[in-house]
C-alpha positions in Angstrom: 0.0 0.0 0.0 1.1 3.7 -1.1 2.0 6.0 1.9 -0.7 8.6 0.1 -3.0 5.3 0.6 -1.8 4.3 4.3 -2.4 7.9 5.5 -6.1 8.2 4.0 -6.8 4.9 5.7 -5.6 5.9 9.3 -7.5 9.5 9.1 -10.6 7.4 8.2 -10.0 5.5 11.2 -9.2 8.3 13.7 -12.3 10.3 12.1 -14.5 6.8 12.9 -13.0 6.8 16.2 -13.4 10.4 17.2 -17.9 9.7 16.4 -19.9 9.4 18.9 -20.4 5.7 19.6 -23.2 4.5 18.0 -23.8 1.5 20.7 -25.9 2.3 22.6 -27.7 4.6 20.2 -28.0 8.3 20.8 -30.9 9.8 21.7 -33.3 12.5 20.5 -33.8 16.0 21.6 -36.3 16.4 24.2 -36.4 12.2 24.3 -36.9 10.7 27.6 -37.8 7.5 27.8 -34.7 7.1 25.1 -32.4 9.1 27.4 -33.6 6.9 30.4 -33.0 3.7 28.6 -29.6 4.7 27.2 -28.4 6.1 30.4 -29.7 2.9 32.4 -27.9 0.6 29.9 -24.6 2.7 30.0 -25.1 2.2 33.6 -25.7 -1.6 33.9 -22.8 -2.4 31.5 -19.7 0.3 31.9 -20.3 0.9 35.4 -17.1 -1.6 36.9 -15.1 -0.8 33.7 -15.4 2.9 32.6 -16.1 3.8 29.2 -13.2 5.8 26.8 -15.3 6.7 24.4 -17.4 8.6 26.5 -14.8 9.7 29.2 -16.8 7.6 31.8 -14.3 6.5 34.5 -15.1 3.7 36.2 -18.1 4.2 38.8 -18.5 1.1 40.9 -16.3 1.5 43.2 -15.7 5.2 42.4 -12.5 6.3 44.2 -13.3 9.5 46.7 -9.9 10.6 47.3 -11.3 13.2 49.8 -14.7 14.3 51.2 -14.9 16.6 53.8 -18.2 17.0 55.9 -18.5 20.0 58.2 -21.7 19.9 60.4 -22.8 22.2 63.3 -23.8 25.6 62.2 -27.6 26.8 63.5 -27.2 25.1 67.1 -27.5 21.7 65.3 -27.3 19.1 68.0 -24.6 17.3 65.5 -21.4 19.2 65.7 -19.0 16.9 63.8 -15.3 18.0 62.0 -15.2 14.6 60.0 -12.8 13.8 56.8 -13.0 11.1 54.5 -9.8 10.2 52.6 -8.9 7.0 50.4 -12.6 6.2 49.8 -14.4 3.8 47.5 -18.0 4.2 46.6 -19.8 1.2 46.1 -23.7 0.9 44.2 -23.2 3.2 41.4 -23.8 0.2 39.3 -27.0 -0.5 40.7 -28.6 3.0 39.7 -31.4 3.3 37.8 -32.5 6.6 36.0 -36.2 6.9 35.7 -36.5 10.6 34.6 -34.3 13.0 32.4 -35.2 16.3 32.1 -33.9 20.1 31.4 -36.5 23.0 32.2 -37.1 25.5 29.2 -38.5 29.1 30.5 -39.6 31.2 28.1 -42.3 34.3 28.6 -45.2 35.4 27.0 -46.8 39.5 27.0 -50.4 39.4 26.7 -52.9 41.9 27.5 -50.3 43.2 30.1 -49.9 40.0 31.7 -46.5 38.2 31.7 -47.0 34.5 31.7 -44.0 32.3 32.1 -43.8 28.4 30.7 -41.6 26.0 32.4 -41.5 23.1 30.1 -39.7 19.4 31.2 -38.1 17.8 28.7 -35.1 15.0 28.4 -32.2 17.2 27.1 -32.8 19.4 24.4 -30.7 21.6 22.1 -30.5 24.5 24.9 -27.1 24.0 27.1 -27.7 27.4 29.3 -30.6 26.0 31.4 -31.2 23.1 34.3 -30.8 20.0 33.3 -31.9 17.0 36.0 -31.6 13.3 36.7 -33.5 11.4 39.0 -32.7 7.9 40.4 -33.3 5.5 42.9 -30.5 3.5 44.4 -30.3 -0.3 46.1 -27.2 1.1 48.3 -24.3 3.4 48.8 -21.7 2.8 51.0 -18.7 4.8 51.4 -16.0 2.8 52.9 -12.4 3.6 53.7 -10.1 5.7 56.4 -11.5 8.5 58.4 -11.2 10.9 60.7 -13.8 12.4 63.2 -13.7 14.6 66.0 -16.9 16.8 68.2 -20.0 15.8 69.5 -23.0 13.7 68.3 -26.9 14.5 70.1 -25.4 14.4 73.4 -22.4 12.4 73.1 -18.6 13.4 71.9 -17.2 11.6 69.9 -12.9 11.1 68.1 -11.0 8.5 66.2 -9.6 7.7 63.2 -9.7 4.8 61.2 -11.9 2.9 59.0 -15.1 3.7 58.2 -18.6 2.6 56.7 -21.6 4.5 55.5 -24.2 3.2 54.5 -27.3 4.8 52.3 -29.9 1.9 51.9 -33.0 2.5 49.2 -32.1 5.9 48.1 -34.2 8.2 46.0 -31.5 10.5 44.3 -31.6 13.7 42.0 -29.1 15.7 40.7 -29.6 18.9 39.0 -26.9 21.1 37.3 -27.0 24.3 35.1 -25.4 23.7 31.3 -22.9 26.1 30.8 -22.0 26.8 27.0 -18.0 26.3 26.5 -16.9 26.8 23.0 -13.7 25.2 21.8 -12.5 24.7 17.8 -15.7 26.3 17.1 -17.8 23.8 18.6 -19.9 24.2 21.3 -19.2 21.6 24.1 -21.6 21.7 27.6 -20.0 21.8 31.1 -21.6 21.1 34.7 -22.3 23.9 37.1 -24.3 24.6 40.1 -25.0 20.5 40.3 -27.1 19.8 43.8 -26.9 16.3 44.8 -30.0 15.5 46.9 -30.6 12.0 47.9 -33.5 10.5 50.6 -32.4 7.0 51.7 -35.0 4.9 53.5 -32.5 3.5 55.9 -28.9 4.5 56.9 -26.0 2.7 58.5 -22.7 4.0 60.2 -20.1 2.0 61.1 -16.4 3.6 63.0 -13.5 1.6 64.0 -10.4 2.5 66.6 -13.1 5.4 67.9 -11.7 6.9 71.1 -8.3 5.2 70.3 -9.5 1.6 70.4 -11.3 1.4 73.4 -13.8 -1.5 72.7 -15.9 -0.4 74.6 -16.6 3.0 74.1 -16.3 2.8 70.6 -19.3 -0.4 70.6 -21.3 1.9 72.5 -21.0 4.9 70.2 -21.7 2.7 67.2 -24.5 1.2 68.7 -25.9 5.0 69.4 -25.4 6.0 65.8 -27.3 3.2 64.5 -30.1 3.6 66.7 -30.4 7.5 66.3 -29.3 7.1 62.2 -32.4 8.7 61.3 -32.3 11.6 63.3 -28.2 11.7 62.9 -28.8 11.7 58.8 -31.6 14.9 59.1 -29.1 16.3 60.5 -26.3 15.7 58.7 -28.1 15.6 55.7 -27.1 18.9 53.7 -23.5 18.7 54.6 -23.6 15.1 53.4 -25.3 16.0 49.9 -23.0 19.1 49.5 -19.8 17.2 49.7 -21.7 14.2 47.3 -22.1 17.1 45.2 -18.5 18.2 44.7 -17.7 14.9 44.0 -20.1 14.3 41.0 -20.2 17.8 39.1 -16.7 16.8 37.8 -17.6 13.4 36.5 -20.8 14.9 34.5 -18.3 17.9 32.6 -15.9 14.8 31.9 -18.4 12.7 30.4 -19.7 16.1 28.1 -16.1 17.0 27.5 -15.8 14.4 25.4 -17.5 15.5 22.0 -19.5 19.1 21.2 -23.2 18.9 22.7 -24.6 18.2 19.1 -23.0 15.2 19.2 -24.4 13.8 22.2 -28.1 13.3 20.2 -29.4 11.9 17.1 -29.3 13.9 13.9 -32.5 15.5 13.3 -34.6 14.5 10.2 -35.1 17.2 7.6 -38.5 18.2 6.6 
């Protein structure tokens, strides 16, 4: 083969490479159920392996390098200073997406009355605008070394060591803002503003080496958090959903980083 034919060959390869994969099949504007489906299958097959051609790392277990949760402002009775570090998150892989949607405002002058329409959608062609995902989750747990220090209800509590928490029959949503970045001329969509808010059914904490490895103290203070988890979680709830947040606004840009918006949907028919 010519060099003139050897070169023509590779760019048609890099050019097939650099589409957006066809498998599973891109979704319409404004589509959904297709945008549930697609997301749920991405979900179900690439969550323990990542995907490259979408710039999704791997989910299940996603690696939390750091999470810091900061709790006590308001007179809460939970007054807590505690740190994450070398953290896996397990149960990404057993999300399931049962809405998509972006919200469209637009207004309307008539007879000196403004009216505004809020339309929901699955993602459309507008980028500026909210965009959100809701879920419902089997279980999260966060597992790896921590440390804690202050006071919990009535109790103080300190340690470091290894951790497990626990978020059992979560509903989840996250919502961002699409914010336009334009690169080579295209248009490409990052994450901003994302909330995470989740409501779990049932929560479970787990501390080792609290109080410095005594057995006893640190059983007892377990066994407390456990049986106020409820009341612990309300409390704990927005710092909790904050840090979550932080940790999954990056992951979203990657994944749009990838190719421009356009690219992300099915090509329009012409009429």
């Amino acid at each position: 083969m010519s060099r003139i034919g050897l070169t023509l060959v590779l760019s048609l390869a890099v050019a097939v490479h650099a589409d957006f994969p066809d498998d599973p099949k891109p979704c319409k504007y404004g589509d959904t159920e297709c945008f549930v489906e697609f997301c749920n299958r991405l979900i179900t097959e690439k969550a323990t392996e990542g995907d490259d051609s979408l710039n999704l790392i791997q989910l299940d277990p996603l690696i939390v390098d750091k999470m810091v949760l900061k709790q006590g402002a308001n007179g809460s009775p939970v007054n807590i200073d505690l740190t994450f570090t070398n953290n896996k998150l397990y149960g990404n892989k057993d999300l399931r997406f049962k809405k998509m949607r972006y919200v469209l405002r637009y207004f309307q002058m008539e007879a000196n009355r403004i009216y505004i329409y809020l339309l929901h959608r699955g993602f459309g062609k507008e980028i500026a605008t909210k965009h959100e995902m809701v879920m419902s989750s089997k279980v999260f747990s966060l597992v790896g070394e921590y440390a804690i220090k202050g006071q919990v209800l009535v109790l103080p509590i300190s340690g470091t060591g290894y951790s497990n928490m626990t978020l059992m029959g979560s509903d989840v949503k996250i919502s961002f803002t699409g914010k336009p970045v334009e690169k080579n001329g295209e248009m490409y969509m990052e994450a901003s503003d994302l909330k995470y808010t989740v409501k779990p059914k049932d929560q479970h904490f787990y501390f080792t080496n609290l109080f410095n490895g005594d057995k006893t103290l640190g059983d007892t203070m377990n066994t407390f958090l456990n049986e106020n988890s409820a009341a612990i979680f309300s409390e704990t709830k927005e710092s909790i959903e904050k840090a979550f947040s932080a940790v999954y606004e990056p992951l979203i840009t990657r994944v749009f980083s990838k190719y421009p918006y356009a690219k992300y949907f099915a090509a329009e028919e012409s009429t």
